[in-house]
Every structure is written in C-alpha cells, then in structure tokens.
C-alpha positions, 0 to 999 in steps of 0.5 A: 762080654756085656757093658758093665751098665747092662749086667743088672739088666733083667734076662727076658724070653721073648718081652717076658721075664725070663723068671716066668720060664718056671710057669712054662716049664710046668706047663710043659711038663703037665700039658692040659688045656686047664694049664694052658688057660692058667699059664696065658693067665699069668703071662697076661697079668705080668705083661699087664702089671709090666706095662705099669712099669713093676718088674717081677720082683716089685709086682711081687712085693706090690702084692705082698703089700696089698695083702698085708696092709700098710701096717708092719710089725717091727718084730719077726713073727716068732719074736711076737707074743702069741695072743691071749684069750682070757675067756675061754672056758674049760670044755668038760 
C-alpha cells in the first residue's frame, strides 16, 4: 500500500509520464519508421518541457494557452451570439 502523500503522484514509465504509453502503443500498433521519427518527436519535446518543470497536464494547458490568447470569453461557445455580416449581397 502507497503512503497517502505519493498517491497524487503522476505514474511514470521509465522518466516519462506513463500517459505518453498511448503514442507508444500506436507506434506499436503501426511500425514505420515515419512513426518512430514522430514518437521520439514527442518523447523529446515532453522530456523538453518536463525539464521546464510542466507535467503532461499543464504543458497541455501551456499550449492550449499560447494558441488561444490571453483573452477568454467569459460565456461557452454555444452561448456566444454568432457574428453578423451586414454587407454581404445577394449572389443572384
């Protein structure tokens, strides 16, 4: 039985996030060497951004961040009034 202050821990396979187990699994599952070169890919770059001191999760967010922008719209997009375009013409 785990201490109850190692529970929270992340699992790891090897120094990797055990998560990064589903990219080797579809390597495993479709052996090419393009897929080989995309799984040591993100491998590196999650070992990359691990050193940074991110975990899986919060580089995830990191970069759900970077694309988005610092700015959020405080409603769901469903709840959002769609654009209106009051220029366009009629085509026929």
């Amino acid at each position: 039985m785990a201490h109850w202050r190692n529970t929270f821990k992340a699992p790891r396979f090897f120094f990797f996030d055990a998560r990064l187990a589903i990219f080797l699994v579809a390597f495993l599952l479709h052996i090419r060497p393009w897929t080989l070169v995309v799984i040591c890919l993100i491998f590196g770059l999650f070992y990359w951004v691990e050193r940074y001191g991110y975990d899986f999760k919060s580089a995830l967010r990191a970069i759900r961040l970077y694309f988005s922008g610092p700015r959020r719209n405080p409603q769901p997009q469903e709840k959002m009034p769609h654009p209106k375009d009051y220029d366009r013409r009629p085509l026929f």
